[in-house]
DSSP file (Angstrom, degrees, kcal/mol; ACC not computed):
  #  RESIDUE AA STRUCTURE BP1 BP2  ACC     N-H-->O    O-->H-N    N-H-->O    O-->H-N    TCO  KAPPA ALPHA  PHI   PSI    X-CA   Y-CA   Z-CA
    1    1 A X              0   0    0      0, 0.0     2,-0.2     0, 0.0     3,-0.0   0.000 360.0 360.0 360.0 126.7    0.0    0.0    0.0
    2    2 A X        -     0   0    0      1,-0.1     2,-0.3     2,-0.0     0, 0.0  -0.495 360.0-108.2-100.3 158.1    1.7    3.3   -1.1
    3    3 A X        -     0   0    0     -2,-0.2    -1,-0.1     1,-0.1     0, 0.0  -0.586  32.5-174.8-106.8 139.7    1.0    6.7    1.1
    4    4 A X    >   +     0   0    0     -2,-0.3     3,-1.9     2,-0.0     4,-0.3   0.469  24.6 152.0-128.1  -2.3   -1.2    8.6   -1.1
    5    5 A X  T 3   +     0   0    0      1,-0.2     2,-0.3     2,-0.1    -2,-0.1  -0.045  60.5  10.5 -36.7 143.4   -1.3   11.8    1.3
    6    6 A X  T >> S+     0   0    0      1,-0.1     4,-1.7     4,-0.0     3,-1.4  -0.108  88.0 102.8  22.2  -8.1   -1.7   15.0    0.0
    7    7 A X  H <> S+     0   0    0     -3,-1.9     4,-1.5    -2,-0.3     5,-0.1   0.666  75.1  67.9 -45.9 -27.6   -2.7   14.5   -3.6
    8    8 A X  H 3> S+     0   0    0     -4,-0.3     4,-1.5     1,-0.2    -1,-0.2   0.749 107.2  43.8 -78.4 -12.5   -6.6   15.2   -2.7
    9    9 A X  H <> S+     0   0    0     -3,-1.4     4,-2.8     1,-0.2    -1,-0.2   0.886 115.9  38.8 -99.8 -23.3   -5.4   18.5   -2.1
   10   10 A X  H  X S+     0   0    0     -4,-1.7     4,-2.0     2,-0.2    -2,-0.2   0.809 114.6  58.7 -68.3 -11.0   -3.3   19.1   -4.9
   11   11 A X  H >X S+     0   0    0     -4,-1.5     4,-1.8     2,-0.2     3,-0.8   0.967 110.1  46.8 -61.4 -80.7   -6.2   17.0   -6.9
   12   12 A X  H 3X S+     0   0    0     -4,-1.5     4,-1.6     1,-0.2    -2,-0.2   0.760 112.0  48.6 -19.0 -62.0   -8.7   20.0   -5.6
   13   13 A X  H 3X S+     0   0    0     -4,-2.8     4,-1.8     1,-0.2    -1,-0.2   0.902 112.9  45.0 -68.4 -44.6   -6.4   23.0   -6.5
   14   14 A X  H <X S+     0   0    0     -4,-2.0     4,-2.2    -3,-0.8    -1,-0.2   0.979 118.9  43.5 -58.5 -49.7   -5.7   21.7  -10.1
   15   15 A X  H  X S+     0   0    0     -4,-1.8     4,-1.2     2,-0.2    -1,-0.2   0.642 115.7  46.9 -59.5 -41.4   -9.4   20.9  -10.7
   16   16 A X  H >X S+     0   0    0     -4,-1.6     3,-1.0    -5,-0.4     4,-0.8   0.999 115.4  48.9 -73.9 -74.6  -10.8   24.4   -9.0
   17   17 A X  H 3X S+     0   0    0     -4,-1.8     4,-2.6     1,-0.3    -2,-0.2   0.582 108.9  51.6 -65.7 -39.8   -8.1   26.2  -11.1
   18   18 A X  H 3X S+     0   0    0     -4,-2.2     4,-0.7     1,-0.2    -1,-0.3   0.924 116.8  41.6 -73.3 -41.6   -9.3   24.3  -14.2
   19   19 A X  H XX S+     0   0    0     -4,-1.2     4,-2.2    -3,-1.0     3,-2.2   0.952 111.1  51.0 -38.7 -58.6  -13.0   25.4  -13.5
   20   20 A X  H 3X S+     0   0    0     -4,-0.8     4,-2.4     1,-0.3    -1,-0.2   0.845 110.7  49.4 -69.7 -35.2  -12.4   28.6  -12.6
   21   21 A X  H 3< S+     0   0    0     -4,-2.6    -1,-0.3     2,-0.2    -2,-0.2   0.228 114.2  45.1 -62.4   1.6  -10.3   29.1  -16.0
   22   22 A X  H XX S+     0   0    0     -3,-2.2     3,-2.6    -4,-0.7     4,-1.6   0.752 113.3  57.3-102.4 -68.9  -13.3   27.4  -18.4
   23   23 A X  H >X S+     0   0    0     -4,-2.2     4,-2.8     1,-0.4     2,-1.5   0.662 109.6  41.4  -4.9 -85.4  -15.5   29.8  -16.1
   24   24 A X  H 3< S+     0   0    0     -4,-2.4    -1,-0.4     1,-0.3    -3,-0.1  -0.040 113.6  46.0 -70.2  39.3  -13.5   33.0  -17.1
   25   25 A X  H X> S+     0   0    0     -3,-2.6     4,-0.7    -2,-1.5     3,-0.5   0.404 122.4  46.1-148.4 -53.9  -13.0   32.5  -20.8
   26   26 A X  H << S+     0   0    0     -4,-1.6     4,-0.3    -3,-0.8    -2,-0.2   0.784 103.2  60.0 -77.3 -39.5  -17.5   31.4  -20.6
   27   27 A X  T >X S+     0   0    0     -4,-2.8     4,-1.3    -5,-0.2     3,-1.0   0.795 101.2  49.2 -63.1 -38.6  -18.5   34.0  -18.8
   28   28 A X  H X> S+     0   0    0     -3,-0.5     3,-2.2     1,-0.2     4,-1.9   0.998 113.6  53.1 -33.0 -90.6  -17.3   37.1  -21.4
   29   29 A X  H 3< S+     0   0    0     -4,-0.7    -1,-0.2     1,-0.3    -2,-0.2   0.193 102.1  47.9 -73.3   4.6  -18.9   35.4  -23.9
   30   30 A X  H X> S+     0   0    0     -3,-1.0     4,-2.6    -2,-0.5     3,-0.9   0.543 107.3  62.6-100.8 -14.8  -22.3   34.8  -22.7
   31   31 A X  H XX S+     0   0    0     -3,-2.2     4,-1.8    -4,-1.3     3,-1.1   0.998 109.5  40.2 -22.9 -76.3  -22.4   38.7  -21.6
   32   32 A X  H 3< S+     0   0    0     -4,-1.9    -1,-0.3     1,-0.2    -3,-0.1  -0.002 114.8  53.2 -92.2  39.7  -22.0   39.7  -25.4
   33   33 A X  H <> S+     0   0    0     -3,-0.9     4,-0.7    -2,-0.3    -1,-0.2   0.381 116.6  38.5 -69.3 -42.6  -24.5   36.8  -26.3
   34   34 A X  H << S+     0   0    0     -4,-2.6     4,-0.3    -3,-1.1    -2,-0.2   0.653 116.6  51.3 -85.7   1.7  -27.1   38.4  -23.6
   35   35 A X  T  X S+     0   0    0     -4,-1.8     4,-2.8     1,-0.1     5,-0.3   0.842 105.2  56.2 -90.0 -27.9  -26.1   41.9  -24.7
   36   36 A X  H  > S+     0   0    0     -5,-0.3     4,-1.0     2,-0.2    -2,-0.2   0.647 107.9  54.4 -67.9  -5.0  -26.7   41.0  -28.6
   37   37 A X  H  X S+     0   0    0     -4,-0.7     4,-0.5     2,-0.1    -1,-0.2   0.626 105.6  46.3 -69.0 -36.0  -30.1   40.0  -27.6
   38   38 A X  H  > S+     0   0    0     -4,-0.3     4,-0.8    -5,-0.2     3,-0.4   0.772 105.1  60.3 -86.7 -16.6  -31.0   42.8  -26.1
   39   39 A X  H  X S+     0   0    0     -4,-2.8     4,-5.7     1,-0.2     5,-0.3   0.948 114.3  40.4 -71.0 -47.4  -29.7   44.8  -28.9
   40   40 A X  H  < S+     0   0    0     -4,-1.0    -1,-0.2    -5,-0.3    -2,-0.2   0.494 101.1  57.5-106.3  37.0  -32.1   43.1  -31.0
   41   41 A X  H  X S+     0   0    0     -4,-0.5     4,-1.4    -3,-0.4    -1,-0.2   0.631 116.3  52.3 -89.7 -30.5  -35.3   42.8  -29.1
   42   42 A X  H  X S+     0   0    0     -4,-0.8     4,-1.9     2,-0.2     5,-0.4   0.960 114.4  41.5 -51.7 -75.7  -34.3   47.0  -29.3
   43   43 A X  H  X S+     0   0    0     -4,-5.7     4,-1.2     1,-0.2    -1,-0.2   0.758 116.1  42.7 -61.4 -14.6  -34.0   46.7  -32.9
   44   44 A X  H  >>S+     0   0    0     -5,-0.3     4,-2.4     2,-0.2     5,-0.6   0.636 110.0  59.4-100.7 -37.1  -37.0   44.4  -33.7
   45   45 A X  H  X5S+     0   0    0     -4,-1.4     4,-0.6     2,-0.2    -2,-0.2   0.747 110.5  43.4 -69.5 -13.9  -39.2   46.7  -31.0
   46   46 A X  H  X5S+     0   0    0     -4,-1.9     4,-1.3     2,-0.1    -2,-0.2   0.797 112.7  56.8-104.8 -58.9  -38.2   50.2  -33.7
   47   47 A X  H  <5S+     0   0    0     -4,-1.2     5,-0.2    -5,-0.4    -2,-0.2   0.805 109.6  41.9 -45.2 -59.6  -39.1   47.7  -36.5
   48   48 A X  H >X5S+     0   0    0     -4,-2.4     4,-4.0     1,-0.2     3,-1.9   0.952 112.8  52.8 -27.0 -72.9  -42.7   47.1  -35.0
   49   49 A X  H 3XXS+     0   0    0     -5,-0.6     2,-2.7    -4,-0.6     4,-1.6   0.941 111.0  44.9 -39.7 -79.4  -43.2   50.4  -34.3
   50   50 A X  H 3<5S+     0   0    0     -4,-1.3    -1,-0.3     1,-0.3    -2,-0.1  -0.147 112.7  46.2 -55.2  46.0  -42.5   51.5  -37.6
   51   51 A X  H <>5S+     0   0    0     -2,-2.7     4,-3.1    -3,-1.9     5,-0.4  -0.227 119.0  45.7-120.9 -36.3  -44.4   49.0  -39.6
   52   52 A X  H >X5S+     0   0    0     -4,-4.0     4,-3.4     1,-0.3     3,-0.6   0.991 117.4  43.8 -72.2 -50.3  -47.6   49.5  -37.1
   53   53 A X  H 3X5S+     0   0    0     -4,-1.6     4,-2.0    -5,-0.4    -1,-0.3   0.801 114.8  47.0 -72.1 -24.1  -47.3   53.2  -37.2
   54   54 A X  H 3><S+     0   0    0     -5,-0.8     4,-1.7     2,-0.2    -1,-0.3   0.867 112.3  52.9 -72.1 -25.3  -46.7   53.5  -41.1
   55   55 A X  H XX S+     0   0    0     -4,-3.1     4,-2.2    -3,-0.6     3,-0.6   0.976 113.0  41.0 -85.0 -47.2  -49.6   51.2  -41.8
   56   56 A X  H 3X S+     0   0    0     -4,-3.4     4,-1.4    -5,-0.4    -1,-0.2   0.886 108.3  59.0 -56.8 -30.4  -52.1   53.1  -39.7
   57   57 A X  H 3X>S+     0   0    0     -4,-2.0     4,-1.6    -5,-0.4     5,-0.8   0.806 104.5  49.8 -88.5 -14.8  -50.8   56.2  -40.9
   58   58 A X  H <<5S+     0   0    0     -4,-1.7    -1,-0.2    -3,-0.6    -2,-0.2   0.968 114.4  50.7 -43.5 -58.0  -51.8   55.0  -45.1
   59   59 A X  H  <5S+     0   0    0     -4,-2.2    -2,-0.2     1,-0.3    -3,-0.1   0.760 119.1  31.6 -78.4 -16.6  -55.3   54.1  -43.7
   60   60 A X  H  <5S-     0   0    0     -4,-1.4    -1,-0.3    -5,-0.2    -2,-0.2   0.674 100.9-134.9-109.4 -17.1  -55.8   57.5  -41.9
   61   61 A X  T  <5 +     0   0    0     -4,-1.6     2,-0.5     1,-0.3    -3,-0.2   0.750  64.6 124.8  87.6  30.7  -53.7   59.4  -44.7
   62   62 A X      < -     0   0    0     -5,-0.8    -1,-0.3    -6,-0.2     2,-0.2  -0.944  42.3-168.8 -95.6 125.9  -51.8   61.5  -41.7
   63   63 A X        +     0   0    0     -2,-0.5     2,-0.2    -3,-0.1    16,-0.1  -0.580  20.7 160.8-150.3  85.8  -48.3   61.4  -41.5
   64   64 A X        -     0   0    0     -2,-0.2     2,-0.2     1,-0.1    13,-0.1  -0.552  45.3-105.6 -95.0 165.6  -47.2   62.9  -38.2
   65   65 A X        -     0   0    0     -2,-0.2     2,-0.3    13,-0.1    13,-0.2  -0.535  47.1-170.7 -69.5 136.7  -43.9   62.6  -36.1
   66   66 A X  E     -A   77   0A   0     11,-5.0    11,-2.8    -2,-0.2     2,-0.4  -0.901  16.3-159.5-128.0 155.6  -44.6   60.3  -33.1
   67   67 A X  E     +A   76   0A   0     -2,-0.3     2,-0.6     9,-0.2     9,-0.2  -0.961  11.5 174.7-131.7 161.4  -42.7   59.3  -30.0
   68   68 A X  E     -A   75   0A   0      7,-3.0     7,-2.5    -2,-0.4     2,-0.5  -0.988  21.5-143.6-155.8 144.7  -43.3   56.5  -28.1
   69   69 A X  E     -A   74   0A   0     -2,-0.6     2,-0.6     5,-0.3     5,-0.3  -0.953  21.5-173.3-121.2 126.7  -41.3   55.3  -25.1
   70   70 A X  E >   -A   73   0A   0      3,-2.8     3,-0.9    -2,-0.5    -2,-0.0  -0.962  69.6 -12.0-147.4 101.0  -40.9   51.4  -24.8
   71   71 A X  T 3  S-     0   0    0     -2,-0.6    -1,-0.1     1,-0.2     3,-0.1   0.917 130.2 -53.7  52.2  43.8  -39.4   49.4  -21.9
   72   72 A X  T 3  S+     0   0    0      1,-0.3     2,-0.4    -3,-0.1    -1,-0.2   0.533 120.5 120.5  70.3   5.2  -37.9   53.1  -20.4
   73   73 A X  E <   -A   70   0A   0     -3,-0.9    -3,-2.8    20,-0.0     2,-0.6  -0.699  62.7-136.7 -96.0 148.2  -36.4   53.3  -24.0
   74   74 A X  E     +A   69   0A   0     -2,-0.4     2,-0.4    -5,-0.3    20,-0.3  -0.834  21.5 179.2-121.3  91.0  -37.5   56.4  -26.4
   75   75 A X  E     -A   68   0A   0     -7,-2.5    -7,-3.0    -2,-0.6     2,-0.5  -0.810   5.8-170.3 -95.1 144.4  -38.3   55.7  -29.9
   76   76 A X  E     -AB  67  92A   0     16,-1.5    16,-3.2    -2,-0.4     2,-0.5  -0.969   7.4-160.6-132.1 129.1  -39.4   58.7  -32.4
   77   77 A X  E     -AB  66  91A   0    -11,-2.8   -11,-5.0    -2,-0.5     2,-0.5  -0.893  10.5-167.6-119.7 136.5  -40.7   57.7  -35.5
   78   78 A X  E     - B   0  90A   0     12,-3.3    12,-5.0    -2,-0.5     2,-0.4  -0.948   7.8-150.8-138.9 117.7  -40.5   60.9  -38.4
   79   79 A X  E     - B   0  89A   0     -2,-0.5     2,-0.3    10,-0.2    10,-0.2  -0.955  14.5-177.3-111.2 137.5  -42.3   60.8  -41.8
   80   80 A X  E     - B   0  88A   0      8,-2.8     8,-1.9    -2,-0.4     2,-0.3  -0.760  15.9-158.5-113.0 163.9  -41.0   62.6  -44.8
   81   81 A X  E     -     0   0A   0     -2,-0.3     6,-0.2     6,-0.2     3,-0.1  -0.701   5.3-168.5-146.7 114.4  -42.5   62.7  -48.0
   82   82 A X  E    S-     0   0A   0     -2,-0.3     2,-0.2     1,-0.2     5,-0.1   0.959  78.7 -33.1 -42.9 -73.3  -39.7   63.7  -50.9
   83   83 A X  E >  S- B   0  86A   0      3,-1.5     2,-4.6     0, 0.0     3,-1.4  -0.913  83.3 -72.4-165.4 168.4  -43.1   64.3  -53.6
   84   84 A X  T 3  S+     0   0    0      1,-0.3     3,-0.1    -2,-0.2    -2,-0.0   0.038 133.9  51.7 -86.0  39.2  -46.3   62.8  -53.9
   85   85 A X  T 3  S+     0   0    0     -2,-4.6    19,-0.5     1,-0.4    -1,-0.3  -0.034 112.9  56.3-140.9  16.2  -44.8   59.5  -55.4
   86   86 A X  E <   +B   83   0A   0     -3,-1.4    -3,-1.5    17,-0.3    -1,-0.4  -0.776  47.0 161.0-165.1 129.2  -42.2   59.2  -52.2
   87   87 A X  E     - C   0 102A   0     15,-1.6    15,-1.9    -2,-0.2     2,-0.3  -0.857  15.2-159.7-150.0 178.3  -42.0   59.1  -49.1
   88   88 A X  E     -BC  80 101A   0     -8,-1.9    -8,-2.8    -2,-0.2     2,-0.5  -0.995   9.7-167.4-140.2 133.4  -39.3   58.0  -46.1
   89   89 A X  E     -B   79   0A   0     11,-1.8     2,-0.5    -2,-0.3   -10,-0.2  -0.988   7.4-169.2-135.1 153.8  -40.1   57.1  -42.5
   90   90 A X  E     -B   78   0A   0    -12,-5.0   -12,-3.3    -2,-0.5     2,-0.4  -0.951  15.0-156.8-131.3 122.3  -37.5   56.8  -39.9
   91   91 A X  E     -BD  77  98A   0      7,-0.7     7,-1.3    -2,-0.5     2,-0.4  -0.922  12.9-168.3 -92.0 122.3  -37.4   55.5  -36.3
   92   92 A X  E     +BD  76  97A   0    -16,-3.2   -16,-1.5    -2,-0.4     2,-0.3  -0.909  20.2 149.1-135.3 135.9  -34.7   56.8  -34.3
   93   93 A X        +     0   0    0      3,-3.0   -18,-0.1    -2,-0.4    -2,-0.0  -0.992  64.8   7.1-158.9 138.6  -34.0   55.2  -30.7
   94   94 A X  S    S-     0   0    0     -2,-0.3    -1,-0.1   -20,-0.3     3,-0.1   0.778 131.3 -59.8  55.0  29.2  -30.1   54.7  -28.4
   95   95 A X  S    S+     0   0    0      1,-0.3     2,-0.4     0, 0.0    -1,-0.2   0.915 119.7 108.9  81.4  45.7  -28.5   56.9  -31.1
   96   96 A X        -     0   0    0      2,-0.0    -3,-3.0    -3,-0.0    -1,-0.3  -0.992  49.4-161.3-144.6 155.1  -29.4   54.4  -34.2
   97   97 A X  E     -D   92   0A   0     -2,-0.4     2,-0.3    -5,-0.2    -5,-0.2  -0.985   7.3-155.2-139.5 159.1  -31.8   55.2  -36.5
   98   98 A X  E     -D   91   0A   0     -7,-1.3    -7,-0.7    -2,-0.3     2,-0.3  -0.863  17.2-167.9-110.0 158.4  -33.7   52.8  -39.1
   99   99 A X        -     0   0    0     -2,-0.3     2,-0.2    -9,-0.2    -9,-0.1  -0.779  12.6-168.3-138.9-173.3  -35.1   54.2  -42.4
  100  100 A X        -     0   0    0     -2,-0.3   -11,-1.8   -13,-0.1     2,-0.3  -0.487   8.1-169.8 171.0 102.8  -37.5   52.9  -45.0
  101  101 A X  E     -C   88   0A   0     -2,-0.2     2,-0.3   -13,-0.2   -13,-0.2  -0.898   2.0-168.9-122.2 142.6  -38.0   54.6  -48.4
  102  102 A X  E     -C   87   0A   0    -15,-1.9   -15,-1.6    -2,-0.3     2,-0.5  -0.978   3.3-171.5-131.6 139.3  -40.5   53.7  -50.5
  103  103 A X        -     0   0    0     -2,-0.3   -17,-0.3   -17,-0.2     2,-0.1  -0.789   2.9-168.2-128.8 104.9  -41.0   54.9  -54.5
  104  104 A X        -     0   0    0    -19,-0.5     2,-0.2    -2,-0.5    -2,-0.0  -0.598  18.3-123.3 -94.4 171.4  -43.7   54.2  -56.3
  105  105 A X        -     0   0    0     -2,-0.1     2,-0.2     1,-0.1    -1,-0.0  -0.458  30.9-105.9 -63.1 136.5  -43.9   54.8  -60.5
  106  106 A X        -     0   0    0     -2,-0.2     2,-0.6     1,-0.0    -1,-0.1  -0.447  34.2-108.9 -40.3 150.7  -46.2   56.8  -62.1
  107  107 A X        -     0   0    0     -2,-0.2     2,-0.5     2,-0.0    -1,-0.0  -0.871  43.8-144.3-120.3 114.3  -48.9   55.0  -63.9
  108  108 A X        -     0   0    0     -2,-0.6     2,-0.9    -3,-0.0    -1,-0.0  -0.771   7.3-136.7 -94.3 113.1  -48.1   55.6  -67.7
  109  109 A X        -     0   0    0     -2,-0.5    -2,-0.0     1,-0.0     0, 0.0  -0.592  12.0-161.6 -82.1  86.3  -50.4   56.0  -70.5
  110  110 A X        -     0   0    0     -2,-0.9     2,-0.6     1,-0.1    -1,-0.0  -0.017  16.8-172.8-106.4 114.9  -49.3   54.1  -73.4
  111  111 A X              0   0    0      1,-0.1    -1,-0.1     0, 0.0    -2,-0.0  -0.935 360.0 360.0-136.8 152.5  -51.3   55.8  -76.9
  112  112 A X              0   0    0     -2,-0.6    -1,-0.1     0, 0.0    -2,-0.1   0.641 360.0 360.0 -63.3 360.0  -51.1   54.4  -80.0
């Protein structure tokens, strides 16, 4: 029988060290997973807005600047219209803005 004394503690220390070293290389890198989620639950919450608020504002033919505040966050959504065959609206929210320009054609009369 061989003396096996003190190995469980040097066992422990390698074994804690190796934890603690997966630990601090895993931990960083589920941060900036759970902060790139939150960037775009941000960014999909200015998309919403701006789809809901453009489509109501076609049906009622009004196209004011709105602001709307959303989880303590402040999005302001701004319609332009370039001339009466274009128009741009824009959400602007944590210093980012999104845009959406749309152009339609004129309807051409073709005469023989």
């Amino acid at each position: 029988m061989k003396n096996n004394k003190g190995f469980i503690v040097a066992e422990g220390l390698v074994s804690l060290s190796a934890i603690l070293l997966i630990a601090t290389s895993l931990f960083p890198l589920m941060f900036l997973i759970i902060q790139k989620q939150e960037e775009g639950k941000r960014d999909l919450i200015a998309a919403r807005l701006m789809y809901e608020r453009t489509e109501a504002n076609l049906m009622t033919g009004q196209s004011q600047d709105q602001l709307y505040i959303v989880d303590g966050r402040q999005y302001t959504i701004t319609f332009q219209q370039g001339n009466e065959f274009e128009w741009k609206v824009c959400v602007n929210y944590d210093k980012k803005q999104q845009c959406i320009v749309e152009e339609y054609e004129r309807e051409r009369v073709l005469t023989d």
